[in-house]
C-alpha positions as CSV (number, residue, x, y, z in Angstrom):
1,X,6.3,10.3,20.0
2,X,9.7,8.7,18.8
3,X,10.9,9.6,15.7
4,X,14.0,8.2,14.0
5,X,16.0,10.9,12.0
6,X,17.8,9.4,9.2
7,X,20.3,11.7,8.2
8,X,19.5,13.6,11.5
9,X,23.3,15.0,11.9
10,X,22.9,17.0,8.4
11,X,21.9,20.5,7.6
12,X,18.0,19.8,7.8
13,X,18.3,17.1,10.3
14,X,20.1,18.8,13.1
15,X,17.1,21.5,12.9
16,X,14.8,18.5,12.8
17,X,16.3,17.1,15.6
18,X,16.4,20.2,18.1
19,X,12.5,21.0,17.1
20,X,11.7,18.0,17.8
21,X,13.4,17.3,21.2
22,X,12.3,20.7,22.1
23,X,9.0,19.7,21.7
24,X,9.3,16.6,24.0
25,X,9.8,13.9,21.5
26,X,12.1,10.5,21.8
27,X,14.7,11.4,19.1
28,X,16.7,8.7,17.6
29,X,19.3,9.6,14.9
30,X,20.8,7.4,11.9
31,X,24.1,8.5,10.5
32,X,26.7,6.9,8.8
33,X,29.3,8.6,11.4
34,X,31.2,10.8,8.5
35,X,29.8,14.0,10.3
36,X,30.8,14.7,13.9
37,X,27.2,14.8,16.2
38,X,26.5,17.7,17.4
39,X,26.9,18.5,21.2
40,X,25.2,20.5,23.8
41,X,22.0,22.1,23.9
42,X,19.1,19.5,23.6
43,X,21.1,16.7,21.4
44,X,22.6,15.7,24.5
45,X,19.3,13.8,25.0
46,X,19.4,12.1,21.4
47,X,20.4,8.5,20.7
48,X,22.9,8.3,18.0
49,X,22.9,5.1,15.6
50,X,25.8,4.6,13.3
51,X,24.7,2.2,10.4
52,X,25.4,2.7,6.8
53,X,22.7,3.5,4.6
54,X,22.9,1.3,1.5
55,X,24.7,-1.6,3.2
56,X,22.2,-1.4,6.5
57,X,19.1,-2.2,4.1
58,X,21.2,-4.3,2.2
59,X,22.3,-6.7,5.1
60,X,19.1,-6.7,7.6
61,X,20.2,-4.4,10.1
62,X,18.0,-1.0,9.5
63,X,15.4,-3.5,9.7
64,X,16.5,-5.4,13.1
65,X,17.3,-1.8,14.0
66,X,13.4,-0.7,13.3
67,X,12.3,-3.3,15.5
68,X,14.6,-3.1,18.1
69,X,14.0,0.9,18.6
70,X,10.2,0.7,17.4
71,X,9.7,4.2,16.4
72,X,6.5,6.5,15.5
73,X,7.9,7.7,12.4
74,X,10.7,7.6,10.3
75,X,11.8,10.5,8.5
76,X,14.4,9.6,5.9
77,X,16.1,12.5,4.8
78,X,18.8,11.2,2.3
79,X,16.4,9.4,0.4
80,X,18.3,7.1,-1.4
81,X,16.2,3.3,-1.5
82,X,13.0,5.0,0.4
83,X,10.8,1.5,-1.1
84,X,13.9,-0.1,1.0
85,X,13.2,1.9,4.1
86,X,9.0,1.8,3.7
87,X,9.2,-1.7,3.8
88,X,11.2,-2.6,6.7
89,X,9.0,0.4,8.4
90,X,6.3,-1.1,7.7
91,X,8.2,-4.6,8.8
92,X,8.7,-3.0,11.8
93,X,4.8,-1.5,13.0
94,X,5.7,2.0,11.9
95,X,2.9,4.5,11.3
96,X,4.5,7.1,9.3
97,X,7.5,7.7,6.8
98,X,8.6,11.1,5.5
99,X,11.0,11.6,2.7
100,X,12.9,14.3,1.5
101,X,13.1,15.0,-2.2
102,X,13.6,17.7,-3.9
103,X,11.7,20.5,-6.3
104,X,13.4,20.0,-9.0
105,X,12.0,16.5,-9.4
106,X,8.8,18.5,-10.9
107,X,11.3,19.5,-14.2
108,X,11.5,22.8,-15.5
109,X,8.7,24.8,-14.6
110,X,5.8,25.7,-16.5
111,X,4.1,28.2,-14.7
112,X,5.5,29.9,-11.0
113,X,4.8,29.1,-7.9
114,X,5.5,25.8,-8.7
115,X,2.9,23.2,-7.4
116,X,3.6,19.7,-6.4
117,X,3.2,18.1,-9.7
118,X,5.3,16.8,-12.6
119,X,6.3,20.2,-14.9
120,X,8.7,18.5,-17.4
121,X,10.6,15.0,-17.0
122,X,13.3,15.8,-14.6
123,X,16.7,16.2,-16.8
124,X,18.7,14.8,-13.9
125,X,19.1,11.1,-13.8
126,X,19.3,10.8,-9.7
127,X,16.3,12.8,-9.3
128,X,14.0,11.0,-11.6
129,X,15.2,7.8,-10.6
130,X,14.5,9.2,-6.9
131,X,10.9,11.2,-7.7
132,X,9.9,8.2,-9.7
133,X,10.0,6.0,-6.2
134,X,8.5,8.6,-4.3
135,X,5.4,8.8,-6.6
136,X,5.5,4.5,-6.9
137,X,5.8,4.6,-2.4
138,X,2.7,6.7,-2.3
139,X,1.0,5.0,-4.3
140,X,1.7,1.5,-2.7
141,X,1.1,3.3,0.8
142,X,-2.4,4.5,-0.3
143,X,-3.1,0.4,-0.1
144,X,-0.3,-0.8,2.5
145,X,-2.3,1.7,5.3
146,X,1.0,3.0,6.6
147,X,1.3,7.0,5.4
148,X,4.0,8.3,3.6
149,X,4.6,11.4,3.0
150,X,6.9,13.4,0.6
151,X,8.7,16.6,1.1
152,X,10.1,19.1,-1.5
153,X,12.7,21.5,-0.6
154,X,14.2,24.3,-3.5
155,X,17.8,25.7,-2.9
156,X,18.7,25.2,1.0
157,X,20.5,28.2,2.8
158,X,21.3,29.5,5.7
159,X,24.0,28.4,8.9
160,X,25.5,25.0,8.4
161,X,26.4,24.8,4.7
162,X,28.2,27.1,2.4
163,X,25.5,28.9,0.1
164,X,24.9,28.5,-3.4
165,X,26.7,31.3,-4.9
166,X,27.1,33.2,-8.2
167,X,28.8,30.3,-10.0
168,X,25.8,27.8,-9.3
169,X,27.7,25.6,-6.6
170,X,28.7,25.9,-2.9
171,X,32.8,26.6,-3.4
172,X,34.1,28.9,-0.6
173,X,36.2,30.6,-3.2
174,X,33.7,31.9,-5.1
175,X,32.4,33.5,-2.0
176,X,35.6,35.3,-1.6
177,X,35.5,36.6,-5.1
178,X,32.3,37.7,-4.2
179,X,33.5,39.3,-0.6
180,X,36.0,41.2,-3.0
181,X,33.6,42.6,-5.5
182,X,34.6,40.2,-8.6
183,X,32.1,40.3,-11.5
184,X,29.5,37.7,-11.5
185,X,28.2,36.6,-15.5
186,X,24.3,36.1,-15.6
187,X,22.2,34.9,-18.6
188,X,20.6,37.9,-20.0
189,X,18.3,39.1,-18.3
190,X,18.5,38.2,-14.9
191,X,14.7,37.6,-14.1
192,X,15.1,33.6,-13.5
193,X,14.0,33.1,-10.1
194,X,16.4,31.3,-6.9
195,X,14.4,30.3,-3.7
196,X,17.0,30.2,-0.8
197,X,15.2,28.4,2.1
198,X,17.0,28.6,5.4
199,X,17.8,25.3,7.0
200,X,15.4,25.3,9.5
201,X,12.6,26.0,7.3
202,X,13.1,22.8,5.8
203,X,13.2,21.5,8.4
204,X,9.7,23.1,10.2
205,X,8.1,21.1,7.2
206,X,9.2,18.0,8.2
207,X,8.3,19.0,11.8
208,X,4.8,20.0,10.4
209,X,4.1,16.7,8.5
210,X,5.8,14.6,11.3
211,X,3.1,16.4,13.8
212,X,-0.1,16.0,11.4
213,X,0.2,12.6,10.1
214,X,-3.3,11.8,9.1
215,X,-3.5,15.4,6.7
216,X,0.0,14.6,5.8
217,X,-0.3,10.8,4.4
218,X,-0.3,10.1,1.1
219,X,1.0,13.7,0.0
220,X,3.8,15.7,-1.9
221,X,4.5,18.9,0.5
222,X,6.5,22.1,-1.3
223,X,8.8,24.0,0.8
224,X,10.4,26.9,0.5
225,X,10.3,31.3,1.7
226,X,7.4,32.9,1.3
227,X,9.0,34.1,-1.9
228,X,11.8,34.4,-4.6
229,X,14.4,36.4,-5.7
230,X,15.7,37.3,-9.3
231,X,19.0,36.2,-10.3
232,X,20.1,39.6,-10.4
233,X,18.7,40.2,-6.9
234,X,20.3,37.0,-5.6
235,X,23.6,38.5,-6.6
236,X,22.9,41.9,-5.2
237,X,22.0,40.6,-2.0
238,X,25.5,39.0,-2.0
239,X,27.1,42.8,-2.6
240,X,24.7,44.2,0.4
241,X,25.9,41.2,3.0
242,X,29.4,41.3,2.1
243,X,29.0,45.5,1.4
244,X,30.8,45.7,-1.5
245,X,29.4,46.3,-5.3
246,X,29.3,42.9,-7.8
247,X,29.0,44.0,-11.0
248,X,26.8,41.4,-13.3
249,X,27.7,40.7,-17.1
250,X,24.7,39.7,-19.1
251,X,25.1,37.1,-22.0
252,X,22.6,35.1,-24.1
253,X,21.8,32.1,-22.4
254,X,23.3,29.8,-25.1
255,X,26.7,31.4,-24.3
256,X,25.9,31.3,-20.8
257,X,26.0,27.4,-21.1
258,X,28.3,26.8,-23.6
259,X,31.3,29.3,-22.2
260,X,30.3,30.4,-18.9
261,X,28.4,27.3,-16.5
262,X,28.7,24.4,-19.2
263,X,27.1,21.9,-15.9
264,X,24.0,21.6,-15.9
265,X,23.5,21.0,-12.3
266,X,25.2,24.7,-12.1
267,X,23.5,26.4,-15.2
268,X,20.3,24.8,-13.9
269,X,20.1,27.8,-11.1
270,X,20.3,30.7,-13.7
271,X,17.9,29.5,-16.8
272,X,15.1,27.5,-14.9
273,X,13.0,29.1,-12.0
274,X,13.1,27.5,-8.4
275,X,10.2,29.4,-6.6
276,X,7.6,26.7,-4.8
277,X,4.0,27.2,-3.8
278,X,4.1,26.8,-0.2
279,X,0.1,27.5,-0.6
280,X,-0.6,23.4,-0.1
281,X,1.7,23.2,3.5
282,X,0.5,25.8,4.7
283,X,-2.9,25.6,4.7
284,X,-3.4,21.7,5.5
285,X,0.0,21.5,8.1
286,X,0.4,25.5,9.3
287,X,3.6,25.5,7.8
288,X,4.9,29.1,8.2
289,X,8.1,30.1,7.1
290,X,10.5,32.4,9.5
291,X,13.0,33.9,7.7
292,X,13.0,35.2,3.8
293,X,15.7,34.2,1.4
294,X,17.6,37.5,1.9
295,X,17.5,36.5,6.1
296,X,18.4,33.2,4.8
297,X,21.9,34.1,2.5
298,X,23.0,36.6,5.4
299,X,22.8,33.7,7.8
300,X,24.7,31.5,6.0
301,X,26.8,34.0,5.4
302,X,27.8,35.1,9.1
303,X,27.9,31.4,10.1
304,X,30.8,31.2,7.3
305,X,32.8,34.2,8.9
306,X,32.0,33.2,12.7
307,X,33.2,29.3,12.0
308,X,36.5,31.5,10.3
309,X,35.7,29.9,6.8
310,X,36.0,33.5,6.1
């Protein structure tokens, strides 16, 4: 099977890619060039495309490209204009295209697990924008006869990228105040629930729907461990890893985001709970994740200290 990657040089996509070519597939990656290719190994044997999203859709070229390399699938990954992409993949004789959205397109969660259905309208503009084309793509798919599929990932962890830490964002200085033992400030009282999924987790869910197209089309596929942590536990697992003691300050949650995390993209983590049902994935695609979200943090966590980030 060839399969183009879009977004294949990324933190999902360079799992994606080495599953993939490990399991004998024609691997052709899209990347806009800002991040260096990897090198060794089994993406040696991967064709590299440098095209611009926006402008590539824009001008013609994705979909010259598409029927110049006549791939399988597409697997678009940054999800920016996926009707864009659907259409010149279709255009171009594809058979399948799977996207990459996110969990917290659902809104805040009524009831956990989390299934693949709207919750609440999503409070972030790029989201909704984004889950609103998803839902319209598999719609005109279910009529168009090529499959689409969507996939859902919660919080992403583990070697590649610097974790989300106690602050609700990905700064490298927050994990040295952790590394030192800094107090952390949670909303009172702690229980919301953070679903790190390592990397490569995402990623076997892509692999999975990319491998079972005909169960996959037309669906909305969660992601995720095969469960959550508390906030509270999310922190402590940041004092066992870096084996030191954070000490965690509770305050209501209306100080919490009025003095502490006034962002909402950074509150977001603390009030609203990001634990998926896997249950859907796993039983039509054999999705099975490998690591929990504890394995997960202390992953991303060495990869930091052996790349000398810390």
């Amino acid at each position: 099977m060839k399969i183009l990657i879009i977004g294949g040089t990324g933190h999902i996509g360079t799992n994606l890619t080495r599953m993939l070519v490990q399991e004998g597939d024609d691997v052709v990656v899209m990347s806009s060039g800002r991040t260096p290719r990897p090198t060794g190994d089994c993406y040696d044997k991967v064709k590299y495309v440098t095209m611009q999203y926006s402008q590539s859709l824009q001008d013609g070229s994705f979909a010259a490209m598409l029927n110049n390399e006549r791939p399988d699938a597409v697997v678009d990954i940054l999800q920016g204009d996926i009707g864009a992409v659907y259409s010149a993949s279709r255009g171009a004789g594809v058979s399948h295209v799977v996207a990459c959205g996110s969990i917290w397109m659902f809104g805040r969660p009524k009831v956990v697990p989390t299934p693949e259905v709207t919750q609440t309208e999503c409070p972030f503009e790029g989201y909704r924008r984004r889950y609103s084309q998803l839902l319209q793509t598999i719609e005109l798919s279910q009529q168009a006869g090529l499959a689409f599929t969507a996939v859902m990932p919660p919080n992403i962890c583990g070697p590649g990228k610097i974790p989300l830490e106690g602050m609700g964002g990905r700064s490298l200085e927050v994990h040295q105040a952790h590394q030192r033992g800094e107090e952390v400030t949670l909303p009172y009282p702690g229980t919301n629930l953070i679903g790190p999924c390592d990397a490569e987790d995402v990623a076997r869910g892509f692999f999975c729907a990319v491998k079972n197209r005909e169960k996959a089309a037309g669906e909305i596929f969660n992601v995720g461990s095969a469960y959550a942590l508390t906030a509270e536990r999310f922190i402590t697992t940041y004092s066992e890893i870096y084996q030191t003691t954070i000490p965690i300050r509770y305050v209501p949650a209306q100080t919490y985001i009025t003095e502490i995390l006034p962002e909402p993209e950074a509150h977001f983590h603390f009030l609203e709970h990001m634990c998926p049902d896997i249950s859907k994935i796993s039983s039509q695609l054999g999705y099975q994740p490998q690591y929990t979200p504890e394995e997960a943090m202390e992953r991303a966590v060495r990869w930091m200290f052996d790349t000398g980030l810390l």
